[in-house]
N, CA, C and O atoms as a Maestro MAE file, in Angstrom:
{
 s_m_m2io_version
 :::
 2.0.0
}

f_m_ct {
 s_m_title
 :::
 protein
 m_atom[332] {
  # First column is atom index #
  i_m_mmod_type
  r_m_x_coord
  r_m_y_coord
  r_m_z_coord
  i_m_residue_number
  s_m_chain_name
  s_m_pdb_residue_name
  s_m_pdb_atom_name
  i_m_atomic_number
  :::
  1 25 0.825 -1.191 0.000 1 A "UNK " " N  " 7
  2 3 0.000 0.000 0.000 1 A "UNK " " CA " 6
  3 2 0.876 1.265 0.000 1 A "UNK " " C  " 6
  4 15 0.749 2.086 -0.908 1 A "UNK " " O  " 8
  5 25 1.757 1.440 0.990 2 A "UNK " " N  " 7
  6 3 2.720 2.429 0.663 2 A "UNK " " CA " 6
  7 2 3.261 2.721 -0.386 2 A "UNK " " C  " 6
  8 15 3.184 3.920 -0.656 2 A "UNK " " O  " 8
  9 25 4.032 1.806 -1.436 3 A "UNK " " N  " 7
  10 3 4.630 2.104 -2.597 3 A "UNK " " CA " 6
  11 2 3.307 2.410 -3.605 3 A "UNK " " C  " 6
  12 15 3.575 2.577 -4.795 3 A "UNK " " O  " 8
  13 25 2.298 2.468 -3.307 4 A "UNK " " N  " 7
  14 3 0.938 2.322 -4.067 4 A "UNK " " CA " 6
  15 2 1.122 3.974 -3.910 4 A "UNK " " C  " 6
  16 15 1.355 4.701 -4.875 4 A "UNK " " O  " 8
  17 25 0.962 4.505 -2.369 5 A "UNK " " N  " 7
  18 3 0.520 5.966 -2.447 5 A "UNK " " CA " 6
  19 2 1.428 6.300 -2.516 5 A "UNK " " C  " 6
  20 15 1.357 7.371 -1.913 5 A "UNK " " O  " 8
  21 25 2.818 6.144 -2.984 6 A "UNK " " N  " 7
  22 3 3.761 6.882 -3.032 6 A "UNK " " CA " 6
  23 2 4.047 7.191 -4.445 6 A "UNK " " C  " 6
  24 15 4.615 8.222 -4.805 6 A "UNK " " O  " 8
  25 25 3.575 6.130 -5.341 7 A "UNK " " N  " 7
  26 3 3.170 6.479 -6.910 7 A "UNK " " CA " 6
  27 2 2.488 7.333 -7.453 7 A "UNK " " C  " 6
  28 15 2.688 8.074 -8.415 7 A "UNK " " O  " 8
  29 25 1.259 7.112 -6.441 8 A "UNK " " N  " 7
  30 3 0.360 8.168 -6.557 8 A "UNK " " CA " 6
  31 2 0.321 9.389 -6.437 8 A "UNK " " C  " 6
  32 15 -0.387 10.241 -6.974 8 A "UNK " " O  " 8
  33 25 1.257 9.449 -5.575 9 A "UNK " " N  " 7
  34 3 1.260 10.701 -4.881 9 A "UNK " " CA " 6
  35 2 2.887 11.574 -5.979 9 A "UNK " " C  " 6
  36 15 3.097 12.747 -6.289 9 A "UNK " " O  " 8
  37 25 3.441 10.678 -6.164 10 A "UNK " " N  " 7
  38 3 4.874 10.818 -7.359 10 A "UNK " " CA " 6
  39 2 3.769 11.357 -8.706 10 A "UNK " " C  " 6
  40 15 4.127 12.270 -9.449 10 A "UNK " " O  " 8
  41 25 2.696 10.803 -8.845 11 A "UNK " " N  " 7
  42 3 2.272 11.471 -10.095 11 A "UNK " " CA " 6
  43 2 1.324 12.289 -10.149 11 A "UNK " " C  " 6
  44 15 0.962 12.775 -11.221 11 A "UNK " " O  " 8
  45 25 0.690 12.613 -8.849 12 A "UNK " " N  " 7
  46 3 -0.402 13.841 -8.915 12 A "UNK " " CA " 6
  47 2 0.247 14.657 -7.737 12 A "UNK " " C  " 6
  48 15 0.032 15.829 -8.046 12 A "UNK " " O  " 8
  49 25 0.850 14.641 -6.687 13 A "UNK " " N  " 7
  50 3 1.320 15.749 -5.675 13 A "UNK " " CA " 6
  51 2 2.100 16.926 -6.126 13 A "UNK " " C  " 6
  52 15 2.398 17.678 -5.198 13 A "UNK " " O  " 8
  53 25 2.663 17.424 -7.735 14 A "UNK " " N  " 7
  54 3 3.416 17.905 -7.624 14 A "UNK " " CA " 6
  55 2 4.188 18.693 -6.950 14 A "UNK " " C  " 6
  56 15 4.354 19.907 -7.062 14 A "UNK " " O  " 8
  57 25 4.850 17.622 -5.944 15 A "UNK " " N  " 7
  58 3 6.017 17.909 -5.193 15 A "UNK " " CA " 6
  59 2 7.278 18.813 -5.868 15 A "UNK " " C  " 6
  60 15 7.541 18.631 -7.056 15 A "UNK " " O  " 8
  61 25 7.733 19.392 -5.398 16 A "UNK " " N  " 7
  62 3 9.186 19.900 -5.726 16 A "UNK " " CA " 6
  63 2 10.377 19.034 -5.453 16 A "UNK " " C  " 6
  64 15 11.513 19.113 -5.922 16 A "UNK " " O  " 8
  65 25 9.879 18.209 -4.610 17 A "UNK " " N  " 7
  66 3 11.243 17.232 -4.406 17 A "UNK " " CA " 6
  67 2 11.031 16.148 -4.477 17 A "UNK " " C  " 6
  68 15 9.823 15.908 -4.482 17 A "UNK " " O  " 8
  69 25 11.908 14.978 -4.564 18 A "UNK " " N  " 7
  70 3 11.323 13.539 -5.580 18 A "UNK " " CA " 6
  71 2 10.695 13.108 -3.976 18 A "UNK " " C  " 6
  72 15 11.116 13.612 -2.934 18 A "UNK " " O  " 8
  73 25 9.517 11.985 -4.064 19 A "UNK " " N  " 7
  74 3 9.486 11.207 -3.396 19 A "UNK " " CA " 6
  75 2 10.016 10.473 -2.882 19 A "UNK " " C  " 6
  76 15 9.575 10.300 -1.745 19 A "UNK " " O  " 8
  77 25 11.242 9.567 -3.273 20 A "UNK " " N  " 7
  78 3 11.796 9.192 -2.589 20 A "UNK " " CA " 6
  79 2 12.955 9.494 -1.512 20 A "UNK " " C  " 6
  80 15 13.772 8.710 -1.027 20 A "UNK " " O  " 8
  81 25 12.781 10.825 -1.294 21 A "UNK " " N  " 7
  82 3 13.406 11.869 -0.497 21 A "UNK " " CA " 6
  83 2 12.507 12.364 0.725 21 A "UNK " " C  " 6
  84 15 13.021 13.173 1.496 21 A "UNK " " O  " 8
  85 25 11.151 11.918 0.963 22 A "UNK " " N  " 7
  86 3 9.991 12.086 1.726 22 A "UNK " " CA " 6
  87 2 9.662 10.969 3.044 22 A "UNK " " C  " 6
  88 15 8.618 10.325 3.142 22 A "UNK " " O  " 8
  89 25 10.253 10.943 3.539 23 A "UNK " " N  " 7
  90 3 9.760 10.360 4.805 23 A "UNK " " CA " 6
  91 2 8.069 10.044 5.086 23 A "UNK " " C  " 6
  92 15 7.164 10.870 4.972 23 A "UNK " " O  " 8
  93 25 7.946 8.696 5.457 24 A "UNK " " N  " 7
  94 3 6.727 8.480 5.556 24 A "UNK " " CA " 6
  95 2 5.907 9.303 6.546 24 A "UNK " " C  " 6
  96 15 4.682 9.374 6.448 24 A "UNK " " O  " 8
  97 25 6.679 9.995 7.609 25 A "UNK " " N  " 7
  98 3 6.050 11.085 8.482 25 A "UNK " " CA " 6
  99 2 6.317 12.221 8.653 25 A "UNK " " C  " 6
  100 15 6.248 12.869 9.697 25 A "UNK " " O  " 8
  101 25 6.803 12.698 7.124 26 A "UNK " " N  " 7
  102 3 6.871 14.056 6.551 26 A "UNK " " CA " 6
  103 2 5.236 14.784 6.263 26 A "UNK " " C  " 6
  104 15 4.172 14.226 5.996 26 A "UNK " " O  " 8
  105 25 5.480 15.861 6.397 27 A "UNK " " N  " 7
  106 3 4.506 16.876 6.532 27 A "UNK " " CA " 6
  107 2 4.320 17.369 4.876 27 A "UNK " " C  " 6
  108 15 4.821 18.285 4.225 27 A "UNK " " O  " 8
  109 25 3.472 16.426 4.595 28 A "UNK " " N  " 7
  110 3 3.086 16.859 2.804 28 A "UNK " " CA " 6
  111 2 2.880 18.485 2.443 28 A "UNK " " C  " 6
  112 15 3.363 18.946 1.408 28 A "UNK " " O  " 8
  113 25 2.247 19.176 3.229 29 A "UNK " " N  " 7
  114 3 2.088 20.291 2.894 29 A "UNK " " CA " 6
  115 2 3.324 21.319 3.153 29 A "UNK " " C  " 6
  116 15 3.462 22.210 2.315 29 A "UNK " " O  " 8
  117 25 3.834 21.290 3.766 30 A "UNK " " N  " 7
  118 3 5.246 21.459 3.879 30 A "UNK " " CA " 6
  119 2 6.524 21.210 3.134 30 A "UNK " " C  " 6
  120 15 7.598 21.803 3.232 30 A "UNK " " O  " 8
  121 25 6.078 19.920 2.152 31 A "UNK " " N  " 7
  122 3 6.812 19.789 1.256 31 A "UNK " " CA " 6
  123 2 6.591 20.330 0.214 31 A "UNK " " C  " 6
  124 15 7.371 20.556 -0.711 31 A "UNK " " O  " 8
  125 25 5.583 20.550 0.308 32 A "UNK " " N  " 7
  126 3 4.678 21.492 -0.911 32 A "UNK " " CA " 6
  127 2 3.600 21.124 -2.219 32 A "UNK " " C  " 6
  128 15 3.479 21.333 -3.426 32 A "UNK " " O  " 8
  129 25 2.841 20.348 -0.955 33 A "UNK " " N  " 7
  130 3 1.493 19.682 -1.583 33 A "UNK " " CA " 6
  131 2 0.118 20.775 -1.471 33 A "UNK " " C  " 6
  132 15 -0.403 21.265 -0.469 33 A "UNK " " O  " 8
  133 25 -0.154 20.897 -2.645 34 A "UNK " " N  " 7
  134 3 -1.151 22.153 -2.497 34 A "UNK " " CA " 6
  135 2 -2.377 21.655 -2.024 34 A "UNK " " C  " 6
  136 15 -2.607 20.520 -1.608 34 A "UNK " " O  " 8
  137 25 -3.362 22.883 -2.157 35 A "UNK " " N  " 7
  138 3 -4.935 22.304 -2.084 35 A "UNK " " CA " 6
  139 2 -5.335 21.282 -3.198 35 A "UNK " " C  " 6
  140 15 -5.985 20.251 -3.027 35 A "UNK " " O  " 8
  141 25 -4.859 21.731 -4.297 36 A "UNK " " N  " 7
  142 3 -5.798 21.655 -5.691 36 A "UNK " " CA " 6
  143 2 -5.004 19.902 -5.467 36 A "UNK " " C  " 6
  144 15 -5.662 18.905 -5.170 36 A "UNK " " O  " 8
  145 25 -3.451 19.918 -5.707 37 A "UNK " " N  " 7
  146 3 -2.543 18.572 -5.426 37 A "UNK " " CA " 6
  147 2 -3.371 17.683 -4.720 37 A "UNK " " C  " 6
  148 15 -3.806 16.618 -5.156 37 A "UNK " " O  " 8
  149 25 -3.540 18.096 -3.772 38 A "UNK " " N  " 7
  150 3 -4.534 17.123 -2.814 38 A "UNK " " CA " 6
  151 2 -5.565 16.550 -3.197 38 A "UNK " " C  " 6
  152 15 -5.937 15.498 -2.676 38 A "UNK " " O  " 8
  153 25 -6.237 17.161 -4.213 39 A "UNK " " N  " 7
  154 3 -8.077 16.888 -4.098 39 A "UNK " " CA " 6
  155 2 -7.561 15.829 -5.816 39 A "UNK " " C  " 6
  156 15 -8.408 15.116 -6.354 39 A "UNK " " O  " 8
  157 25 -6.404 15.929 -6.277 40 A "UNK " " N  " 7
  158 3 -5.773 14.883 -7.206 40 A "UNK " " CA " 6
  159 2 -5.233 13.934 -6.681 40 A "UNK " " C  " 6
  160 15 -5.267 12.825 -7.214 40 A "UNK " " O  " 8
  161 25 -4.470 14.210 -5.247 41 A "UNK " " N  " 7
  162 3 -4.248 13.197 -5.037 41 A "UNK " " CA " 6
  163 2 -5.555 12.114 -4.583 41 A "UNK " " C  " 6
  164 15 -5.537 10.940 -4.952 41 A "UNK " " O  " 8
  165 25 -6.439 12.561 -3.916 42 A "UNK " " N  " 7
  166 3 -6.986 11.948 -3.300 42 A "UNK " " CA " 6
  167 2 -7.890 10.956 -4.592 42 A "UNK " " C  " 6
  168 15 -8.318 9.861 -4.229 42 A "UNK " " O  " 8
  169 25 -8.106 11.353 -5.889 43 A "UNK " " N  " 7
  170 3 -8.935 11.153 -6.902 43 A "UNK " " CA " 6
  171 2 -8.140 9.860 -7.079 43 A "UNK " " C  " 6
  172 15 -8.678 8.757 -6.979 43 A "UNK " " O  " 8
  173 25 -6.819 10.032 -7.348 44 A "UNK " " N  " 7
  174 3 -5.739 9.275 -7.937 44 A "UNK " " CA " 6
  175 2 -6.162 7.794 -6.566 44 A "UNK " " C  " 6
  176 15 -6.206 6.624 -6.946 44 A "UNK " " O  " 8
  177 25 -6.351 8.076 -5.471 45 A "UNK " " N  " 7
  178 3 -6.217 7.131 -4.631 45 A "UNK " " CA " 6
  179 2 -7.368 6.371 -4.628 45 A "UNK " " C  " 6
  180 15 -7.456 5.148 -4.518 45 A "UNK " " O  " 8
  181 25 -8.418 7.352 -4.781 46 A "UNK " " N  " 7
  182 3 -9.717 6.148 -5.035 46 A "UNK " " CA " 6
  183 2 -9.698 5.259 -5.392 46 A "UNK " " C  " 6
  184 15 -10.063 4.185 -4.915 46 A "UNK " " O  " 8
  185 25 -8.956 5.712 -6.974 47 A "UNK " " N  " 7
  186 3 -9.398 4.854 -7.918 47 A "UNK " " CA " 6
  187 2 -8.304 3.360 -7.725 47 A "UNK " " C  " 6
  188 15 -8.523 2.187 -8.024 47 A "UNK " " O  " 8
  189 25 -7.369 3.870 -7.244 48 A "UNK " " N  " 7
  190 3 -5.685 2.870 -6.838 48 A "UNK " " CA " 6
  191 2 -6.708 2.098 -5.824 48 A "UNK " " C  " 6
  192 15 -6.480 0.889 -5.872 48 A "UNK " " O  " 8
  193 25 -7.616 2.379 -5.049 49 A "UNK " " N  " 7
  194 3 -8.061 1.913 -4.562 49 A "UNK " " CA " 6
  195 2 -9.217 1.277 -3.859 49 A "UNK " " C  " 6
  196 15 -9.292 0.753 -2.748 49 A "UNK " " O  " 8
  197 25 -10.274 1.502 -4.994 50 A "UNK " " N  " 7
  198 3 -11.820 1.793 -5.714 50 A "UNK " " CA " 6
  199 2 -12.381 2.030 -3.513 50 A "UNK " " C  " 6
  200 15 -12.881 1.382 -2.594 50 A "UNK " " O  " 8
  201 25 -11.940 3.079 -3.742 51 A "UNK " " N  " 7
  202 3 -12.644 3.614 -2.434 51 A "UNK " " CA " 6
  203 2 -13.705 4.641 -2.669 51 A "UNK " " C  " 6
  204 15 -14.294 4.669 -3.750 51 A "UNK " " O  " 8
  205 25 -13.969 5.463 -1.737 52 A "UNK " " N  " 7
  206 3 -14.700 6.503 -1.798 52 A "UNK " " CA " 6
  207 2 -14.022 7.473 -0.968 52 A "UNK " " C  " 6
  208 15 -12.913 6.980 -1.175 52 A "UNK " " O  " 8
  209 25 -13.749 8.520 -0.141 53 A "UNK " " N  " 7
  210 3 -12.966 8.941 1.253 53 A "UNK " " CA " 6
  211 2 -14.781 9.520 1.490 53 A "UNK " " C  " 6
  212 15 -15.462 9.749 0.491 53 A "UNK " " O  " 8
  213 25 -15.521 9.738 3.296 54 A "UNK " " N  " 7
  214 3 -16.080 9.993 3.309 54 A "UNK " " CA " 6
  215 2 -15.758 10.973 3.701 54 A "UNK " " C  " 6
  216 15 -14.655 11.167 4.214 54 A "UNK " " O  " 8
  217 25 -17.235 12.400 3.457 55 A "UNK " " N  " 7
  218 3 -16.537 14.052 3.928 55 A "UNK " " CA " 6
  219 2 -16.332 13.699 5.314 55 A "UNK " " C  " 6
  220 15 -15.104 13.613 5.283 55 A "UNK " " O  " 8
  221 25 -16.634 13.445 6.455 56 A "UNK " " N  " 7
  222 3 -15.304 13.570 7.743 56 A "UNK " " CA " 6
  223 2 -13.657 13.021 7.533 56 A "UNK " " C  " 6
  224 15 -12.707 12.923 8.310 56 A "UNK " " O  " 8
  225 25 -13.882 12.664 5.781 57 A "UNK " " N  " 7
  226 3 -12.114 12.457 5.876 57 A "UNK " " CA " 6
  227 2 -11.761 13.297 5.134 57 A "UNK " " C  " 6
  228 15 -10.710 13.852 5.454 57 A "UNK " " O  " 8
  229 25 -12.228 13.619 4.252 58 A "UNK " " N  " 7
  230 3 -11.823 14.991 3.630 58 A "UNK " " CA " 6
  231 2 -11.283 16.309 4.233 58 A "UNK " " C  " 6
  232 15 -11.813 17.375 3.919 58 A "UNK " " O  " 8
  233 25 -10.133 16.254 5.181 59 A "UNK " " N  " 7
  234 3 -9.272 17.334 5.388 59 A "UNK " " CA " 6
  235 2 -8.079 17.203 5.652 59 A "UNK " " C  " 6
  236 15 -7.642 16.060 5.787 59 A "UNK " " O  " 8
  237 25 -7.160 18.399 5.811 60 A "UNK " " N  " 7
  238 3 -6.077 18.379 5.790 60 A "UNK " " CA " 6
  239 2 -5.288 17.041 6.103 60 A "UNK " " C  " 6
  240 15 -4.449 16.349 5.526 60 A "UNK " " O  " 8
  241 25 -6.130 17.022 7.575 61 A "UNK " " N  " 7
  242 3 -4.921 15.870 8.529 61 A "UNK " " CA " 6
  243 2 -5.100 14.337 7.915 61 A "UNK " " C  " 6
  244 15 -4.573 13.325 8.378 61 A "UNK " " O  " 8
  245 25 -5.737 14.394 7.070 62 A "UNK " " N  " 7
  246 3 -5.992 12.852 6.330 62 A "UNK " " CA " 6
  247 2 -4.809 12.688 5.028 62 A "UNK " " C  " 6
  248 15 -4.331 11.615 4.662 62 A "UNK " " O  " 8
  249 25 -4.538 13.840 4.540 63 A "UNK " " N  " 7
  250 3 -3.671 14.188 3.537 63 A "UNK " " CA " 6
  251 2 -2.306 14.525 4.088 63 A "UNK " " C  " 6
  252 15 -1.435 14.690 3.233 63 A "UNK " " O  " 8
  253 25 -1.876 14.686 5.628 64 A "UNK " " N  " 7
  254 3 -0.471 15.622 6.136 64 A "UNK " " CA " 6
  255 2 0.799 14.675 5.874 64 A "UNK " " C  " 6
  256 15 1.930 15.123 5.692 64 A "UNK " " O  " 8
  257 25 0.463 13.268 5.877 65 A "UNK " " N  " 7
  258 3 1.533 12.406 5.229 65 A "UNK " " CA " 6
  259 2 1.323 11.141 4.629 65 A "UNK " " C  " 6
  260 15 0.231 10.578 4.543 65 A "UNK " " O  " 8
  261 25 2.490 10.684 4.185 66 A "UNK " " N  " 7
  262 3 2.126 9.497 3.316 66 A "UNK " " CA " 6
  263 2 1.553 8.400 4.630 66 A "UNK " " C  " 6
  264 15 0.879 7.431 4.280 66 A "UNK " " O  " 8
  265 25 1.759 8.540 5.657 67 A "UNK " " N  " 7
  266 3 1.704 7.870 7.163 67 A "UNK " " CA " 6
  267 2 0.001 8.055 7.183 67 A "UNK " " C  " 6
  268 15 -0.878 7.195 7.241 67 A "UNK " " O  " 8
  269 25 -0.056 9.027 7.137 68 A "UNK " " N  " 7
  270 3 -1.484 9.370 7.510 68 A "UNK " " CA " 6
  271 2 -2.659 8.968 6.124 68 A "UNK " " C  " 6
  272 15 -3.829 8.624 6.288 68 A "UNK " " O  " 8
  273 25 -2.084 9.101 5.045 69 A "UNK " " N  " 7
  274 3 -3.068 8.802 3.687 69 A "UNK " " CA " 6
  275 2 -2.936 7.364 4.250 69 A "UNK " " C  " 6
  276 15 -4.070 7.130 4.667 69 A "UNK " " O  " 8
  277 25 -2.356 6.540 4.430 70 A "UNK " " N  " 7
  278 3 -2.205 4.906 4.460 70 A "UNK " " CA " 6
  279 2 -3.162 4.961 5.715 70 A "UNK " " C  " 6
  280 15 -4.192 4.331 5.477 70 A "UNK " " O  " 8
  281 25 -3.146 5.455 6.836 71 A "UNK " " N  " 7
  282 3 -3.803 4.940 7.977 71 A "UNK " " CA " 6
  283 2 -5.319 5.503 7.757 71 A "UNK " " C  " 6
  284 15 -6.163 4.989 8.492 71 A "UNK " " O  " 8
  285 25 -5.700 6.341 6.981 72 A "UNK " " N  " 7
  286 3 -6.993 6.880 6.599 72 A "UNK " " CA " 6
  287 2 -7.278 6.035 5.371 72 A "UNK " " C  " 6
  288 15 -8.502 5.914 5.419 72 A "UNK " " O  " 8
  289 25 -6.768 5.250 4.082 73 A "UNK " " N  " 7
  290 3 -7.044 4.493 3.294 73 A "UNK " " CA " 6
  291 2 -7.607 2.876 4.172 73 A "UNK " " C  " 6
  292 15 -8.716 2.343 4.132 73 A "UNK " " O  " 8
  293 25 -6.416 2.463 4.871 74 A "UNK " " N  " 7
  294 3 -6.517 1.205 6.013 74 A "UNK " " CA " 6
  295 2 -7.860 1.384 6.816 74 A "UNK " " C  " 6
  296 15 -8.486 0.328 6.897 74 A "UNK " " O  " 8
  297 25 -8.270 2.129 7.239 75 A "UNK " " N  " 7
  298 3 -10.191 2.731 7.690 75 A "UNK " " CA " 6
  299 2 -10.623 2.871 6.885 75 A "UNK " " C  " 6
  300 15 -11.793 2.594 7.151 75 A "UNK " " O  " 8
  301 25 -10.568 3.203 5.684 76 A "UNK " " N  " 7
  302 3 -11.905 2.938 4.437 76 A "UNK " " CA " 6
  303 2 -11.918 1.941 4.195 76 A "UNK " " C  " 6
  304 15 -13.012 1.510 3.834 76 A "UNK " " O  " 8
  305 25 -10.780 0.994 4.235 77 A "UNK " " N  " 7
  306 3 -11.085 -0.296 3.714 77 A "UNK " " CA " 6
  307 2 -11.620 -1.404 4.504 77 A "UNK " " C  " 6
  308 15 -12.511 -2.239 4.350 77 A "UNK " " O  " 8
  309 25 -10.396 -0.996 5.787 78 A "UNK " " N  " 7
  310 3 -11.741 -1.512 6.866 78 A "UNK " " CA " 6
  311 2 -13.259 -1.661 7.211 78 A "UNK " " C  " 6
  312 15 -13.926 -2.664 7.464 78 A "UNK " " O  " 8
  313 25 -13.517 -0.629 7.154 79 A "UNK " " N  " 7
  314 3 -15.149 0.041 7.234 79 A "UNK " " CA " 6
  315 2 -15.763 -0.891 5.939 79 A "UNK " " C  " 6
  316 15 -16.810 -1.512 6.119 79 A "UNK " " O  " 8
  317 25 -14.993 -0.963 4.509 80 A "UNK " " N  " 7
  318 3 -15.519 -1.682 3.800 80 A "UNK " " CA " 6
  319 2 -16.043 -2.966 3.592 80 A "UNK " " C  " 6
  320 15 -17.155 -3.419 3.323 80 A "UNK " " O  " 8
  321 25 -14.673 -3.522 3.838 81 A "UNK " " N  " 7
  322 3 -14.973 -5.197 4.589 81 A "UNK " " CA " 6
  323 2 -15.941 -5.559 5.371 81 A "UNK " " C  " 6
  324 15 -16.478 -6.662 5.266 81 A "UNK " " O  " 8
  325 25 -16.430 -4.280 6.641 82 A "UNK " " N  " 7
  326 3 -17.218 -4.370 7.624 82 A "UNK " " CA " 6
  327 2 -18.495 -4.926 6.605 82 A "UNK " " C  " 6
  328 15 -18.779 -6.080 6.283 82 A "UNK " " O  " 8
  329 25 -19.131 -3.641 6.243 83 A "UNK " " N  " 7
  330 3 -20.296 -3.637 5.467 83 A "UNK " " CA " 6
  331 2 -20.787 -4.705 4.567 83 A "UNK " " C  " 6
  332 15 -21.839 -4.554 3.946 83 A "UNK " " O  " 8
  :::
 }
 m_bond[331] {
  # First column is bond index #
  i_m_from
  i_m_to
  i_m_order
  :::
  1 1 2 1
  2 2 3 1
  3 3 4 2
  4 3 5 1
  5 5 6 1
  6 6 7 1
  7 7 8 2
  8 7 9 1
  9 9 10 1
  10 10 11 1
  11 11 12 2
  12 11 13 1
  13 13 14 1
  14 14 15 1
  15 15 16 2
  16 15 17 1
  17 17 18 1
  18 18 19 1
  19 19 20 2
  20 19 21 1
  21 21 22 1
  22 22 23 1
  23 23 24 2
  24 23 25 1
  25 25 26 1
  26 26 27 1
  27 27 28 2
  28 27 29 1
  29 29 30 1
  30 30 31 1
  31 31 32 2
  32 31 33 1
  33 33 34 1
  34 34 35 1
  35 35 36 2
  36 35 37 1
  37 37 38 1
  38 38 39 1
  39 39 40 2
  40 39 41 1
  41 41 42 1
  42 42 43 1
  43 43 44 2
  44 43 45 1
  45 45 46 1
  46 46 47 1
  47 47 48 2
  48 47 49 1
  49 49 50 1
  50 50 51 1
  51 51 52 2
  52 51 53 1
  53 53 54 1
  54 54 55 1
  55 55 56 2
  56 55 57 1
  57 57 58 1
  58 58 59 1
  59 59 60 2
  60 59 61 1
  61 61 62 1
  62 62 63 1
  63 63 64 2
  64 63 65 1
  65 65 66 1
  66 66 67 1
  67 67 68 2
  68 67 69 1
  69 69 70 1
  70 70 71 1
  71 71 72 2
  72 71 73 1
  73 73 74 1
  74 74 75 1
  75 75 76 2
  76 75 77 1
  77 77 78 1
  78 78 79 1
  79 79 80 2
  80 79 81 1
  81 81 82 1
  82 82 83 1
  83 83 84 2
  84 83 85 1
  85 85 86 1
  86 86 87 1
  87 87 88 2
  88 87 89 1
  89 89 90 1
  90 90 91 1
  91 91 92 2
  92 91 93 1
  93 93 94 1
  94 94 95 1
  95 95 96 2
  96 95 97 1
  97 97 98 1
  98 98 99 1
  99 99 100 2
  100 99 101 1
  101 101 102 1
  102 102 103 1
  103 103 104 2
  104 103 105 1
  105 105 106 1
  106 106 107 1
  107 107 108 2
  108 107 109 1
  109 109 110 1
  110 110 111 1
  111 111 112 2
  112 111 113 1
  113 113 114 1
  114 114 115 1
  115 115 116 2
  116 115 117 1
  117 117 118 1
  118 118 119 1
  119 119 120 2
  120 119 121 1
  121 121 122 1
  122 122 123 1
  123 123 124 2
  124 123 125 1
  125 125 126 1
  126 126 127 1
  127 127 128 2
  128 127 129 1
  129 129 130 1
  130 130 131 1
  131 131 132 2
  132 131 133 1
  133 133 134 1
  134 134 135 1
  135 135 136 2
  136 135 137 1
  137 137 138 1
  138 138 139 1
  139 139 140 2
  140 139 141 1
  141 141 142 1
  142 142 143 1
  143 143 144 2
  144 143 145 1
  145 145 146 1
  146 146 147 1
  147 147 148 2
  148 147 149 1
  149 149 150 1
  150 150 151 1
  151 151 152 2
  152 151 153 1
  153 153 154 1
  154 154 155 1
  155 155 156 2
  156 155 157 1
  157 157 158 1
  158 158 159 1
  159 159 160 2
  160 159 161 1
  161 161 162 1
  162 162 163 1
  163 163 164 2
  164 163 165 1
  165 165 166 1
  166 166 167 1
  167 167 168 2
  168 167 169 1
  169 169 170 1
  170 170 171 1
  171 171 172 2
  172 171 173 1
  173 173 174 1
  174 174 175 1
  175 175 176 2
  176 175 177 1
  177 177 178 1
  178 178 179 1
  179 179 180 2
  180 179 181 1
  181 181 182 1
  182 182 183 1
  183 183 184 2
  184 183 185 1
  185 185 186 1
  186 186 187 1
  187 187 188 2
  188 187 189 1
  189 189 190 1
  190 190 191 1
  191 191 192 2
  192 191 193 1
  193 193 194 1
  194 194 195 1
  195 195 196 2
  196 195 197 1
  197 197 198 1
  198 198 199 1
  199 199 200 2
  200 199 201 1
  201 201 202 1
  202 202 203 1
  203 203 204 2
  204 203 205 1
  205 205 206 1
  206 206 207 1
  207 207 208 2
  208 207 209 1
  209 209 210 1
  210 210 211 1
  211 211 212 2
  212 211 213 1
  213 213 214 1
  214 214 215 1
  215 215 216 2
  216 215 217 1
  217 217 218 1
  218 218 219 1
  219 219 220 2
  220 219 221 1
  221 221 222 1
  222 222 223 1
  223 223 224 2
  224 223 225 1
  225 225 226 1
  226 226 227 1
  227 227 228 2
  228 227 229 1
  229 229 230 1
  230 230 231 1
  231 231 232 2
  232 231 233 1
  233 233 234 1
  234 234 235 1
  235 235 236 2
  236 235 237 1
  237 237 238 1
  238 238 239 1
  239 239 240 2
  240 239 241 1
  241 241 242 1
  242 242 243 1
  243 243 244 2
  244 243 245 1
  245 245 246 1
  246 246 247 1
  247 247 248 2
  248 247 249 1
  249 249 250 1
  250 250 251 1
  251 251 252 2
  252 251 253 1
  253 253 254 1
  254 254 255 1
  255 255 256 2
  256 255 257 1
  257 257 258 1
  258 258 259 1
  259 259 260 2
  260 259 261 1
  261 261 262 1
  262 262 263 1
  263 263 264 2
  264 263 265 1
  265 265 266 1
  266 266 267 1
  267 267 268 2
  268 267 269 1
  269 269 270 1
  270 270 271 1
  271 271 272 2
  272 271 273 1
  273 273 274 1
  274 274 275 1
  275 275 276 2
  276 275 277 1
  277 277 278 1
  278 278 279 1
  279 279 280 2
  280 279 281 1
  281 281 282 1
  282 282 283 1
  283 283 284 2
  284 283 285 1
  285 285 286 1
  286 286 287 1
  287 287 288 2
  288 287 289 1
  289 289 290 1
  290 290 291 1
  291 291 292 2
  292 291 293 1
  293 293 294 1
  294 294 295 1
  295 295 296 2
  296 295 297 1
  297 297 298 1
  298 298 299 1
  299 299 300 2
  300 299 301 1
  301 301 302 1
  302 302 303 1
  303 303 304 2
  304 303 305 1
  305 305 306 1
  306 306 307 1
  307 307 308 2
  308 307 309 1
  309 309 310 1
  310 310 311 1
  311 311 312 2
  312 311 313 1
  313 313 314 1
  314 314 315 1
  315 315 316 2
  316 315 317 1
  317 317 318 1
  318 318 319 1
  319 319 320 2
  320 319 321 1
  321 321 322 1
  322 322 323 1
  323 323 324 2
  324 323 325 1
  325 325 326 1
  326 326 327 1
  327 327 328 2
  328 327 329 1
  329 329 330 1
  330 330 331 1
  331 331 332 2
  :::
 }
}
């Protein structure tokens, strides 16, 4: 799953600095992941991962690292299985 969002995130975050220079509990926005980056990345992840994100995940702190997209993807999918 990691190397999954880290692709993802390598082809829609336009980052300034390569991904593999990003620490999994680096501060995406800080690295310089925008708004607009985000709402691509997150598109890009659905589909990597035929999810949905629900709006209480839709903010910042779901997006602040590759740490945090994985542990907010790992609860959608969870929740999915549930259902």
């Amino acid at each position: 799953m990691n190397s999954t969002i880290r692709e993802i995130l390598s082809k829609f975050g336009q980052l300034p600095v390569p991904i593999d220079t990003i620490a999994d509990e680096s501060d995406l926005y800080a690295a310089g992941l925008s708004s607009f980056a985000s709402v691509q990345l997150m598109l890009g992840i659905e589909d990597a991962f035929d999810i949905e994100f629900p709006d209480n995940m839709l903010n910042r702190k779901s997006f602040a690292s590759i740490k945090a997209i994985e542990e907010t993807v790992k609860t959608i999918l969870d929740g999915k299985e549930a259902a």
